[in-house]
ZALUM-614296 format. One record per residue: residue in one letter; y, z, x of N, C-alpha, C in turn. Coordinates in Angstrom, 3 decimals, padded with zeros to 6 digits, always signed. Layout:
<pts>
("A", (Y, Z, X), (Y, Z, X), (Y, Z, X)) ...
</pts>
This chain:
<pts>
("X", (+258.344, +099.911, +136.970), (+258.980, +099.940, +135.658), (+259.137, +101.371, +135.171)) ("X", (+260.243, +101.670, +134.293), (+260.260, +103.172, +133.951), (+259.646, +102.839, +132.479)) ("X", (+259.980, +104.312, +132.231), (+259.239, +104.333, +130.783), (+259.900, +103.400, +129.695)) ("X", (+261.137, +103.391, +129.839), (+261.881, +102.376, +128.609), (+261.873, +101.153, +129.263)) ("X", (+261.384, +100.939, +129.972), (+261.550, +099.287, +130.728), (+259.583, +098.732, +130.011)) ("X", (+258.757, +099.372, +130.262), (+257.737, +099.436, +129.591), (+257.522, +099.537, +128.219)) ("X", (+258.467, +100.342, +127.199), (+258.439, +100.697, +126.124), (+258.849, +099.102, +125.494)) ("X", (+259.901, +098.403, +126.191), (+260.631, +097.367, +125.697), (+259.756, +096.434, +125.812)) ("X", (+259.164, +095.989, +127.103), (+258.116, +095.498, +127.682), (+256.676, +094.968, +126.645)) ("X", (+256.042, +096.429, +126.523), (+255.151, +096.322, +125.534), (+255.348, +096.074, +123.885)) ("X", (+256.666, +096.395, +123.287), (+257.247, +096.488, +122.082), (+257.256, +094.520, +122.108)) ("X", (+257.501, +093.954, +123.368), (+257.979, +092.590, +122.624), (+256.165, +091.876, +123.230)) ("X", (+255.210, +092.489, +123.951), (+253.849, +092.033, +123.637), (+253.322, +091.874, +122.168)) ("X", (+253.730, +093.429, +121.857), (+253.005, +093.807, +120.615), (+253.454, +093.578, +119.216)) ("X", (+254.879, +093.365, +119.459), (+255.458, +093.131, +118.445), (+255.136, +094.592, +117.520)) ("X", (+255.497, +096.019, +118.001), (+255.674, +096.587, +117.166), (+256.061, +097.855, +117.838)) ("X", (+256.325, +098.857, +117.689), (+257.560, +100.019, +118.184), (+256.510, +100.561, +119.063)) ("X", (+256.594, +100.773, +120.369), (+255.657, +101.743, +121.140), (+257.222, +102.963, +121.926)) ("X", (+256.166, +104.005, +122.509), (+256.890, +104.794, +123.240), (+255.922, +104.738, +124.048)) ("X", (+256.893, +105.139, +125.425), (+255.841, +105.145, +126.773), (+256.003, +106.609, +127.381)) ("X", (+255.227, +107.193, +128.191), (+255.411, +108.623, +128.896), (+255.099, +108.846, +130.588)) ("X", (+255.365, +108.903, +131.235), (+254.378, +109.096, +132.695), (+253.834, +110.560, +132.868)) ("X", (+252.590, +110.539, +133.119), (+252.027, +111.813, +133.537), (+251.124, +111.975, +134.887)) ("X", (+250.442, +112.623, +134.966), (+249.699, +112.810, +136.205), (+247.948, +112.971, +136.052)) ("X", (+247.478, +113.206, +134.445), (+246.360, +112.994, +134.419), (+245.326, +112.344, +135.071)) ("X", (+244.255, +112.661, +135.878), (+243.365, +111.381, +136.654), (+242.252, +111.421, +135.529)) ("X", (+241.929, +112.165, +134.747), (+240.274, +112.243, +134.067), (+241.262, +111.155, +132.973)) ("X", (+242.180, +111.157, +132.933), (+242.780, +110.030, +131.324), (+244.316, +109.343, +131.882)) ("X", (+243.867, +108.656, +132.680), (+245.190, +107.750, +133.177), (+245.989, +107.021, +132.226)) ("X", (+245.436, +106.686, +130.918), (+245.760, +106.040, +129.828), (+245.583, +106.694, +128.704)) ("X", (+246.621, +106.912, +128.034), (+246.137, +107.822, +126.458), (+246.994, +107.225, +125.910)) ("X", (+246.331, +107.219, +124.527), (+247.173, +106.374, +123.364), (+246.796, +107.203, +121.748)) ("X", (+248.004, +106.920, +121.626), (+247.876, +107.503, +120.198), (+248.270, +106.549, +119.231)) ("X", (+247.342, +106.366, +118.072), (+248.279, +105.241, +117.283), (+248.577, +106.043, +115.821)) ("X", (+249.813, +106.158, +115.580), (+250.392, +106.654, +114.291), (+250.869, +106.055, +113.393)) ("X", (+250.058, +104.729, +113.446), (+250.340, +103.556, +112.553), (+252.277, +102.722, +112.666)) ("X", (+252.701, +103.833, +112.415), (+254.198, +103.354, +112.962), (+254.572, +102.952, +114.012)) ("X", (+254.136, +104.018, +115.090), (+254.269, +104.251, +116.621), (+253.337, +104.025, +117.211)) ("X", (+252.981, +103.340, +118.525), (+252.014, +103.215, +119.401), (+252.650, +104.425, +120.268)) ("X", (+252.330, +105.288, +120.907), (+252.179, +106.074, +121.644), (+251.434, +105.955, +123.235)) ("X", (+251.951, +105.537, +124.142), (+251.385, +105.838, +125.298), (+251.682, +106.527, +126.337)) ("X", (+250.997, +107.207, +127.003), (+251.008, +108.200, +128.283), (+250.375, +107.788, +129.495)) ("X", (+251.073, +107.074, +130.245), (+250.285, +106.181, +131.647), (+250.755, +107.274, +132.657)) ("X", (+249.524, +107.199, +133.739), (+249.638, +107.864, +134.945), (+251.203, +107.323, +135.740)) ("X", (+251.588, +108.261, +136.415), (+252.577, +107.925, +136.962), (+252.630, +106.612, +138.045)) ("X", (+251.142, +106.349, +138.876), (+251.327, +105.175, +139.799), (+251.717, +103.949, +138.361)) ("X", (+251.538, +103.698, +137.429), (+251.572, +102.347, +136.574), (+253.378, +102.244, +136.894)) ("X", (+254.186, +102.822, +137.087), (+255.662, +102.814, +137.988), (+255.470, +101.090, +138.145)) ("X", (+254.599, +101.069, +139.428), (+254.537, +100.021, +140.355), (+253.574, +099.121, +139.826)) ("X", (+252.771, +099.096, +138.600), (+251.715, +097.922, +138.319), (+252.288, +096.858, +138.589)) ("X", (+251.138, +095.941, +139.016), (+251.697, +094.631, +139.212), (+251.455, +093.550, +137.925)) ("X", (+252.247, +092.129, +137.859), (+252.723, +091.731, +136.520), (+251.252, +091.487, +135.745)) ("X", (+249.700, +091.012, +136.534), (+248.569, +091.144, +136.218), (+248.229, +091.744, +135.411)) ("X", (+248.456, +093.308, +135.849), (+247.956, +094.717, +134.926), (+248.265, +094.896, +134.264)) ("X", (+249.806, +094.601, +133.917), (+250.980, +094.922, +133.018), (+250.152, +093.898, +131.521)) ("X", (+249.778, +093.016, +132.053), (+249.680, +091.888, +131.106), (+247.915, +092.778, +130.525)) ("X", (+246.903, +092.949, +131.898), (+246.098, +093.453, +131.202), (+246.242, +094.743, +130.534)) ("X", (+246.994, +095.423, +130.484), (+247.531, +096.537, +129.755), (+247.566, +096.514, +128.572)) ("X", (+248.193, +095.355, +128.233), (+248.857, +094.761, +126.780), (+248.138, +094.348, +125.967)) ("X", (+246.944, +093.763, +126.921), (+246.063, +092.860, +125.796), (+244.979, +093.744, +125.579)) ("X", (+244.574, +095.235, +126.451), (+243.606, +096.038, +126.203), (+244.240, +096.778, +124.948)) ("X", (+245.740, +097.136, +125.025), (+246.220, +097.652, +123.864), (+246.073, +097.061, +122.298)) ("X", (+246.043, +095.380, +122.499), (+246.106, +094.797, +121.380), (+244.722, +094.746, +121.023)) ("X", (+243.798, +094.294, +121.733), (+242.407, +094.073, +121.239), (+241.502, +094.921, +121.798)) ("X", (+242.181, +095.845, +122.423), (+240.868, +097.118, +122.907), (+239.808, +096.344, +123.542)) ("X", (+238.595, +096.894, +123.606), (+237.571, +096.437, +124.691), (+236.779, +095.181, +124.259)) ("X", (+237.459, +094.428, +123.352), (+237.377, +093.130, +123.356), (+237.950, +091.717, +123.532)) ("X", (+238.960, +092.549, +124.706), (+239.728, +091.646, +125.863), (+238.666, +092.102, +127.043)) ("X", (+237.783, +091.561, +127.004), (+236.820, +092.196, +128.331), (+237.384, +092.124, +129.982)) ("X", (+238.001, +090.494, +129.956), (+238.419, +089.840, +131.346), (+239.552, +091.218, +131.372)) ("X", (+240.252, +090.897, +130.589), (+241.308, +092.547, +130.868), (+241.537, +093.635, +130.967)) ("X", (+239.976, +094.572, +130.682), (+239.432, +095.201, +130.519), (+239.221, +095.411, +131.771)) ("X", (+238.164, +094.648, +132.640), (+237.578, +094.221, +134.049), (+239.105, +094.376, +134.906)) ("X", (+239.710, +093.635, +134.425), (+240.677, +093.970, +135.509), (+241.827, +095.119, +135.371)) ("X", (+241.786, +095.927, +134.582), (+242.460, +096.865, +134.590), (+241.666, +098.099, +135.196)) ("X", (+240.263, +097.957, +134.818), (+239.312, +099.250, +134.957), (+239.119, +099.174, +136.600)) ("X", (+239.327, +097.937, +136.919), (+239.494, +097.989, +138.739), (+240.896, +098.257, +139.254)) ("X", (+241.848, +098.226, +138.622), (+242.814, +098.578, +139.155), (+243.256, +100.152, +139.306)) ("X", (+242.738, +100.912, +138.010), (+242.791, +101.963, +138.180), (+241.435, +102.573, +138.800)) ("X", (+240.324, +102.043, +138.719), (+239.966, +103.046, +140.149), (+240.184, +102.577, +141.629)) ("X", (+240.933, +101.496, +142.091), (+241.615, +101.846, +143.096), (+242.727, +102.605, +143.545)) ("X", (+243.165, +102.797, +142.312), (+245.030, +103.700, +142.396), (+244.047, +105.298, +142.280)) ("X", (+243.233, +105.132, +141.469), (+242.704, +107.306, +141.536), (+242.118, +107.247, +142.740)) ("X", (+241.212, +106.407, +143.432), (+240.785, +106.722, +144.753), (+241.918, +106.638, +145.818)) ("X", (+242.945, +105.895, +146.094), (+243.723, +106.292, +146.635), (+244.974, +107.626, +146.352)) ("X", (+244.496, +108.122, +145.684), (+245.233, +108.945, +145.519), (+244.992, +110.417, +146.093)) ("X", (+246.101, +111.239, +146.768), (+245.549, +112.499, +147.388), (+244.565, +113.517, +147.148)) ("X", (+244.152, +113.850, +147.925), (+242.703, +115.034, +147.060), (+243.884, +116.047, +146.531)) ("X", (+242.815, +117.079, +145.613), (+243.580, +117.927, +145.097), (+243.637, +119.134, +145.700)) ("X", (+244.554, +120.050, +145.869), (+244.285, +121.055, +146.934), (+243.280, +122.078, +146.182)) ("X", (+242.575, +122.849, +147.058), (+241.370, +123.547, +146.308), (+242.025, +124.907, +145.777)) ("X", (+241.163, +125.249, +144.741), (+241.834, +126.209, +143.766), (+241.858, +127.595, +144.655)) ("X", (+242.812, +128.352, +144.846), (+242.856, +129.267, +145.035), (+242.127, +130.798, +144.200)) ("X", (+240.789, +131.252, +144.631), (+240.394, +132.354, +143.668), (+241.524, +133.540, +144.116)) ("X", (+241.423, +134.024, +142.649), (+242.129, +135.073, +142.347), (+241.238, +136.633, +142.751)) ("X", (+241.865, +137.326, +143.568), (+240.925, +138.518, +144.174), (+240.974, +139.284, +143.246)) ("X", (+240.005, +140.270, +142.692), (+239.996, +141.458, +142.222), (+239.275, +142.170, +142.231)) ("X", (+239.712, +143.011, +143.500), (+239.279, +144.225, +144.049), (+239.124, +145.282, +143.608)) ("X", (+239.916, +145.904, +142.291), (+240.214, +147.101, +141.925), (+238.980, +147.194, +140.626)) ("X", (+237.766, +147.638, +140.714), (+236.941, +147.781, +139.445), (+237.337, +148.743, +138.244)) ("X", (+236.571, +149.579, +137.403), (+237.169, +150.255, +136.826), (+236.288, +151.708, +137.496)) ("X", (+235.562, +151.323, +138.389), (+235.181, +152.788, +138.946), (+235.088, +152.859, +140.776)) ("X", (+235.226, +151.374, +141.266), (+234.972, +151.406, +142.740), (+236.327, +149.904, +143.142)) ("X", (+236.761, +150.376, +143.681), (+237.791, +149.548, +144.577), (+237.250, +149.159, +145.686)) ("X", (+236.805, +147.702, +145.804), (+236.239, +147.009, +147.070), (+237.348, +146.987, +148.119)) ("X", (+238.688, +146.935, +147.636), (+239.494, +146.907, +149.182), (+239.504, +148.045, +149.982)) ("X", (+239.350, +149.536, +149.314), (+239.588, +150.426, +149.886), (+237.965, +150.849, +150.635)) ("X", (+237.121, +150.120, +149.758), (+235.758, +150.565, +150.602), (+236.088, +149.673, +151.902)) ("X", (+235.907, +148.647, +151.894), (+236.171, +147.747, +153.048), (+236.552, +147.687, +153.714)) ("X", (+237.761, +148.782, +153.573), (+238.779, +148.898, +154.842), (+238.094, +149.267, +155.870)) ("X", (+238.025, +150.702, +156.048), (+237.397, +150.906, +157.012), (+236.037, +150.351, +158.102)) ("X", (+235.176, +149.311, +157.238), (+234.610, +148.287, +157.632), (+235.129, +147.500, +158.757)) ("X", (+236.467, +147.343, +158.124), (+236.943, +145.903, +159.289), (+237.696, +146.471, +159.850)) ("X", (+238.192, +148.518, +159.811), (+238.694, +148.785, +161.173), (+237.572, +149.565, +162.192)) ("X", (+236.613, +149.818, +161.401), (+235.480, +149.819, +162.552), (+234.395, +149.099, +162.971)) ("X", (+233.366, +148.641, +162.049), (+232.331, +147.856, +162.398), (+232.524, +146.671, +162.942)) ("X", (+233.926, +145.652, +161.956), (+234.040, +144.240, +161.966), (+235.112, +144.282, +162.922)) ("X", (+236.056, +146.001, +163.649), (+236.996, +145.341, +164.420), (+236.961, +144.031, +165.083)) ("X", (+235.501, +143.572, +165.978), (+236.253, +142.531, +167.237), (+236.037, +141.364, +166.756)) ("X", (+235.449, +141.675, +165.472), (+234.517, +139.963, +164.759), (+235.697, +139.428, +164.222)) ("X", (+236.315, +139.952, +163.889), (+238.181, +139.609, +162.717), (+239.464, +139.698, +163.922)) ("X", (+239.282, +139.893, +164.990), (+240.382, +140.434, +165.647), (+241.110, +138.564, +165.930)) ("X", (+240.368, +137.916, +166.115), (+241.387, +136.559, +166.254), (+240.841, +135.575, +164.806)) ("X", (+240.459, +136.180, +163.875), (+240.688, +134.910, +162.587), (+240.591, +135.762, +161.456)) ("X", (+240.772, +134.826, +160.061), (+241.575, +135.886, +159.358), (+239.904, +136.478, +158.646)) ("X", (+240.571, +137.864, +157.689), (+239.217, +138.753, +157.184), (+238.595, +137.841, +156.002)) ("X", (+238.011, +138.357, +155.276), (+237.128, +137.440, +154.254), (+238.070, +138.758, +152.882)) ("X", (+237.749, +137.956, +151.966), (+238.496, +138.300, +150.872), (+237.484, +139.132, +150.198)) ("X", (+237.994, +140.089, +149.422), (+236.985, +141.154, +148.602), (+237.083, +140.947, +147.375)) ("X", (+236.389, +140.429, +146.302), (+236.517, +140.626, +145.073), (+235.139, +141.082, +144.428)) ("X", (+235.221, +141.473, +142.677), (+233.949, +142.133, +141.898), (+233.902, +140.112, +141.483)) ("X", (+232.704, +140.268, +141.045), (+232.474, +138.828, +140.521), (+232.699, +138.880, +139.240)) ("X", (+232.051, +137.887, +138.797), (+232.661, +137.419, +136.891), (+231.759, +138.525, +136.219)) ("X", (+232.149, +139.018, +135.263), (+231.632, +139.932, +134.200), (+230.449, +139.386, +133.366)) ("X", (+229.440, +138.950, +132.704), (+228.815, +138.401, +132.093), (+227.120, +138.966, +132.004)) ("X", (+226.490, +138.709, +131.275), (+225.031, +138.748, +131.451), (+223.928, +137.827, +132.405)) ("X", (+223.294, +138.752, +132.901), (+222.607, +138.013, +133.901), (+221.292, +137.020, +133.319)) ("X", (+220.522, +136.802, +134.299), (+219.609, +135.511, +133.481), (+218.013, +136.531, +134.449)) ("X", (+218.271, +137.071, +135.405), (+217.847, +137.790, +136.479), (+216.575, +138.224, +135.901)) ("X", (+215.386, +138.554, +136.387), (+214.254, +138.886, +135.775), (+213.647, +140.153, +137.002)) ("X", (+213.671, +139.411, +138.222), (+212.559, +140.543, +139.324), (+213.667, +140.487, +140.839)) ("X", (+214.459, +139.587, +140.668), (+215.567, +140.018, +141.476), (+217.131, +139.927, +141.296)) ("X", (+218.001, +140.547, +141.768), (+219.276, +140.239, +141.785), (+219.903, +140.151, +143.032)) ("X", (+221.187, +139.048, +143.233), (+221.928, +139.017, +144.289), (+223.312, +140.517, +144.201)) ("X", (+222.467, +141.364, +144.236), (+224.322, +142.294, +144.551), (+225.255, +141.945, +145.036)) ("X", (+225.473, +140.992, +146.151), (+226.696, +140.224, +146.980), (+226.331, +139.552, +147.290)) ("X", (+227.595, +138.338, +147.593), (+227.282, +137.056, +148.219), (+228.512, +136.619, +149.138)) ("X", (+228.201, +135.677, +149.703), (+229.521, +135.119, +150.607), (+229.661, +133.857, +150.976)) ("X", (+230.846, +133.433, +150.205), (+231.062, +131.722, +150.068), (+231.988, +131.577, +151.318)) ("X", (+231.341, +130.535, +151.975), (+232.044, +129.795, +153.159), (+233.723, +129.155, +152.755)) ("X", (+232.896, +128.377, +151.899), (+234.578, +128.357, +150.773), (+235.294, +128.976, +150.463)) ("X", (+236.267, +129.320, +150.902), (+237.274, +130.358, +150.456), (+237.199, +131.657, +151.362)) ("X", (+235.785, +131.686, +152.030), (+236.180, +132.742, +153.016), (+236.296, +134.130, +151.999)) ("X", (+235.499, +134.232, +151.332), (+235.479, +135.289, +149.736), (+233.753, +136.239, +149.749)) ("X", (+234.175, +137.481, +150.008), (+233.092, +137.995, +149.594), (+232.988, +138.738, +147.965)) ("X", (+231.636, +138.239, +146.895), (+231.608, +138.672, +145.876), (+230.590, +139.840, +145.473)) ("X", (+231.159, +140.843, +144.869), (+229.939, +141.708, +144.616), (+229.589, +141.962, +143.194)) ("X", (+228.782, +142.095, +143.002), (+228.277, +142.121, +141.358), (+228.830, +143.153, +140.757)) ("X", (+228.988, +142.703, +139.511), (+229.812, +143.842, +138.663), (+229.170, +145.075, +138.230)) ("X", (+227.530, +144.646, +138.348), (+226.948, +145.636, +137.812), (+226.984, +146.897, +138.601)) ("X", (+227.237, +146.513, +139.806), (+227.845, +148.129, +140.824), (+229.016, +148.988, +140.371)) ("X", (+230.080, +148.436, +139.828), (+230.697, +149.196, +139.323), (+230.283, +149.714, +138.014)) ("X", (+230.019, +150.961, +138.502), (+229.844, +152.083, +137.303), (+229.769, +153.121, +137.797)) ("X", (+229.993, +154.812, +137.561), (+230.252, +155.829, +138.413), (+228.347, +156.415, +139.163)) ("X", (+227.631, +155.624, +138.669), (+226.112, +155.916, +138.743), (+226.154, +155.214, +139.672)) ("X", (+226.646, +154.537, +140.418), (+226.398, +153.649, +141.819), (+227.295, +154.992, +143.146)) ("X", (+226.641, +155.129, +143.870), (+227.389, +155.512, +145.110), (+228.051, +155.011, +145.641)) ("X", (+229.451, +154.834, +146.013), (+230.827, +154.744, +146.745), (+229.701, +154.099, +147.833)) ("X", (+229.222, +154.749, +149.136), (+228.407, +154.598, +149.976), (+227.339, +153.303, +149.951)) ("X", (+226.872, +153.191, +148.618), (+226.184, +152.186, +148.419), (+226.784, +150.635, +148.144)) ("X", (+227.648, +151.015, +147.537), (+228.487, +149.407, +147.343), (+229.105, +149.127, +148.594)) ("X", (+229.820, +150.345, +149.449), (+229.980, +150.203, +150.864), (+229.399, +149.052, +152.033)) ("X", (+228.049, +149.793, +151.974), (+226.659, +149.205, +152.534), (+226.612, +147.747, +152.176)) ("X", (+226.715, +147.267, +150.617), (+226.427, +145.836, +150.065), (+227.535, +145.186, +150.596)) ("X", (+229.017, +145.715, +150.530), (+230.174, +145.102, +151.362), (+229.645, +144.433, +152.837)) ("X", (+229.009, +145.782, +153.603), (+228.569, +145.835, +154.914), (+227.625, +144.326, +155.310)) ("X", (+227.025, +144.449, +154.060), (+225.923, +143.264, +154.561), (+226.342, +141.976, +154.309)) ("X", (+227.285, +141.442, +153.420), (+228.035, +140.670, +152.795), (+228.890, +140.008, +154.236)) ("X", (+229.900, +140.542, +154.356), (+230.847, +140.406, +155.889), (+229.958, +140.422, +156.310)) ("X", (+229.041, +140.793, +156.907), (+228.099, +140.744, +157.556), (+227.996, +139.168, +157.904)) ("X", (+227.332, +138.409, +157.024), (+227.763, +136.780, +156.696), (+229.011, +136.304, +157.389)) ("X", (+229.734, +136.852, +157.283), (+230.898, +135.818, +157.308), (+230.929, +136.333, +158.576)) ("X", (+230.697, +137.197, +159.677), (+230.925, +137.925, +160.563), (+230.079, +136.973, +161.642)) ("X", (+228.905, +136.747, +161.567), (+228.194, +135.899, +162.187), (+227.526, +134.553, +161.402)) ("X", (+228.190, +133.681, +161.484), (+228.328, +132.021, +160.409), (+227.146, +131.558, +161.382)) ("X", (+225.901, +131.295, +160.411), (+224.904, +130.233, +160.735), (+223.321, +131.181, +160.819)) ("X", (+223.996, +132.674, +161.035), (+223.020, +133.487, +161.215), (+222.344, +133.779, +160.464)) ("X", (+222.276, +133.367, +159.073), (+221.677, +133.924, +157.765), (+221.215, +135.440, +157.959)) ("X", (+219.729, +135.228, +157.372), (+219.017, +136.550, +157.721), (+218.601, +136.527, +158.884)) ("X", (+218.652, +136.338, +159.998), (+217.615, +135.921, +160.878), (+217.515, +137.145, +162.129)) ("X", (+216.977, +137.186, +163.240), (+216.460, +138.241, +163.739), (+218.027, +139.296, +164.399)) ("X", (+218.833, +138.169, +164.775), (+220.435, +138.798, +164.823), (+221.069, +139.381, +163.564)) ("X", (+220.961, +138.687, +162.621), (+221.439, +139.602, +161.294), (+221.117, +140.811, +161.575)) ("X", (+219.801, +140.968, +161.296), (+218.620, +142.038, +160.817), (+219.312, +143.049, +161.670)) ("X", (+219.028, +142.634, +163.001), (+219.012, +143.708, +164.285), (+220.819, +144.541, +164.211)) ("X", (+221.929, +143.686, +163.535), (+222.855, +144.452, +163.386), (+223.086, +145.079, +162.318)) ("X", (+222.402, +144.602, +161.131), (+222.387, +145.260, +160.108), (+222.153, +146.846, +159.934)) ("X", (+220.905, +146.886, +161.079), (+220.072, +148.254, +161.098), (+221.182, +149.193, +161.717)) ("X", (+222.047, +148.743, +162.466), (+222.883, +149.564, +163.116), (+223.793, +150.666, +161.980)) ("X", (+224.155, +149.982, +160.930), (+224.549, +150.479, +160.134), (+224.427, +152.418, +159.987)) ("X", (+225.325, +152.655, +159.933), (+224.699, +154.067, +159.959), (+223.651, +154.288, +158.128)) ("X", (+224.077, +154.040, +157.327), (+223.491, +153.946, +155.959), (+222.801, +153.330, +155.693)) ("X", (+222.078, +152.566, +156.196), (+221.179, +151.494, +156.066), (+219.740, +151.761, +155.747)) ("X", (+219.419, +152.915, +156.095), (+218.214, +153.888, +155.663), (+218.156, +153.728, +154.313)) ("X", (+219.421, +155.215, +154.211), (+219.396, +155.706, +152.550), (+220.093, +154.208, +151.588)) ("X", (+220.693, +153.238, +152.326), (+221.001, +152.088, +151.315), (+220.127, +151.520, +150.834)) ("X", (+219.270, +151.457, +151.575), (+217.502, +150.427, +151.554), (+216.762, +151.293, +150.527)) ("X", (+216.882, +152.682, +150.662), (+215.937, +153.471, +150.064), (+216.482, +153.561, +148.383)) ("X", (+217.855, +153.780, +148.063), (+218.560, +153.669, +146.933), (+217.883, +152.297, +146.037)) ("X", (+218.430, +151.333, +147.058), (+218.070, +150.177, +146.143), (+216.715, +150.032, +145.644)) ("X", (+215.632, +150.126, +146.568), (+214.361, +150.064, +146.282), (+214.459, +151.081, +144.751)) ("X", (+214.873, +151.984, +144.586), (+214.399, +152.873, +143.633), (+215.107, +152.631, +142.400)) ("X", (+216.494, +151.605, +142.666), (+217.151, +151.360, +141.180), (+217.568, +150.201, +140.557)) ("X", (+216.803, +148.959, +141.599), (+217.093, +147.677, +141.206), (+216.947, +147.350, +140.203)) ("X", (+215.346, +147.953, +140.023), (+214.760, +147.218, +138.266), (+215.749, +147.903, +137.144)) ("X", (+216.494, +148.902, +137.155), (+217.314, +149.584, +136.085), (+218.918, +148.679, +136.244)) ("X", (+219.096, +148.192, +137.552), (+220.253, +147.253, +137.876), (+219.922, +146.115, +137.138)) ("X", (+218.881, +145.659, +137.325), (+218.604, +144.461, +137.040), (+218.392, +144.452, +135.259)) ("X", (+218.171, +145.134, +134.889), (+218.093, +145.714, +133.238), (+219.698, +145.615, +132.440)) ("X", (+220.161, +146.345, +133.852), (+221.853, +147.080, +132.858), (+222.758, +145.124, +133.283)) ("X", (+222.256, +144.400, +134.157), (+222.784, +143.466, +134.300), (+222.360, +142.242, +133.581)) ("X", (+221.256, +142.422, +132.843), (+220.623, +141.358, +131.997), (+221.562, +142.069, +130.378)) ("X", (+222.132, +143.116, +129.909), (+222.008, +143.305, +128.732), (+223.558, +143.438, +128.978)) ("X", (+224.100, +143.740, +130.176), (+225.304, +144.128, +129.765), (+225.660, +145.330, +129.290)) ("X", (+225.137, +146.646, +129.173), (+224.685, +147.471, +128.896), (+225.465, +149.215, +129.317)) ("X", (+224.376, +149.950, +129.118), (+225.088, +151.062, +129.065), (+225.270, +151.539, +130.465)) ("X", (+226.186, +152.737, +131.007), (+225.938, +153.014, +132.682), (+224.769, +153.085, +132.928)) ("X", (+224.147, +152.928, +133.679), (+222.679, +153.577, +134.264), (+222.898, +155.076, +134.537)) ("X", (+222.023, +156.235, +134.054), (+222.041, +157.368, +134.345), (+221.775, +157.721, +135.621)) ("X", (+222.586, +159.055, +136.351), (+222.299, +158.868, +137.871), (+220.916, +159.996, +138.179)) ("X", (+220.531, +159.252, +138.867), (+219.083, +159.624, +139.660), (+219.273, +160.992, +140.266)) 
</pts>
């Protein structure tokens, strides 16, 4: 049924002026507005094809709301068979943003994946670079500086690195260990991580940096706060 084949439809159930709409909503397959004049409805687009059953329980949920129960029952099964058959939704695409206001993760990275990660990337695609969400941390005695979601194939680094008090070199390094992840899938930390990690040429002075400025990271990332002064 289209929308005016429904509008007419329900107008001679109800005996009183409705308009009908098709949309695509799944969290509200049914919305109604009543403006005392106008009944107002907005049905998901499968109700097209309801069959004369639904149509009828449609009508009588409209007239007596959830004290048409039997119609109720059978409408509330009809639509969760039409949302479960219905296609998944494709997954959201994150939006990259690489460019901070003091360190650009694409340009650190580059050179990463034309030297370290050459042969690990050479037949599938690279992992994505972005700063993570801006906000205050909850963090007390540790913080994650980077992470790397299987999903999306996305490496994130904390915002609190960007600031000119962080070393180029050092957010480098957190890149380094990050791909790192995605470079060898299943390996977590484990004695293969570790053992390529160390290879790193910076991995010394990266280890040694952090040890000495986490708790002030972890400070400027709980308050949101001022740069950290450089050491």
């Amino acid at each position: 049924m289209s929308p005016g084949q429904w509008e007419a439809w329900l107008a001679d159930r109800l005996g009183r002026r409705v308009t009908v709409a098709y949309g695509r909503a799944r969290t509200a397959p049914v919305q109604v507005i009543d403006d005392v004049r106008t009944l107002r409805v907005r049905l998901h687009r499968f109700f097209e094809s309801a069959p004369p059953d639904v149509r009828e329980a449609l009508a009588a949920w409209l007239r007596a709301g959830r004290r048409a129960r039997r119609a109720c029952r059978r409408l509330d099964a009809w639509l969760d068979a039409q949302l479960a058959g219905l296609p998944g939704r494709p997954p959201r695409r994150t939006k990259l943003q690489a460019r901070g206001d003091h360190h650009d993760l694409a340009a650190l990275a580059a050179p990463l994946f034309d030297t370290d990660f050459v042969l690990d990337f050479a037949e599938r695609s690279r992992p994505g670079v972005t700063w993570g969400r801006r906000g205050r941390s909850r963090a007390r005695r540790s913080l994650h500086l980077g992470s790397y979601a299987r999903a999306g194939h996305i490496v994130r680094i904390h915002p609190v690195l960007d600031r000119p008090s962080v070393p180029a070199w050092f957010v480098r390094y957190v890149l380094f260990h990050e791909i790192l992840h995605a470079a060898l899938p299943g390996a977590e930390h484990g004695p293969a991580f570790r053992a390529r990690e160390r290879t790193y040429p910076d991995y010394p002075r990266a280890t040694r940096w952090q040890r000495a400025h986490i708790s002030g990271l972890i400070r400027e990332a709980r308050r949101g706060g001022p740069i950290l002064r450089r050491a």
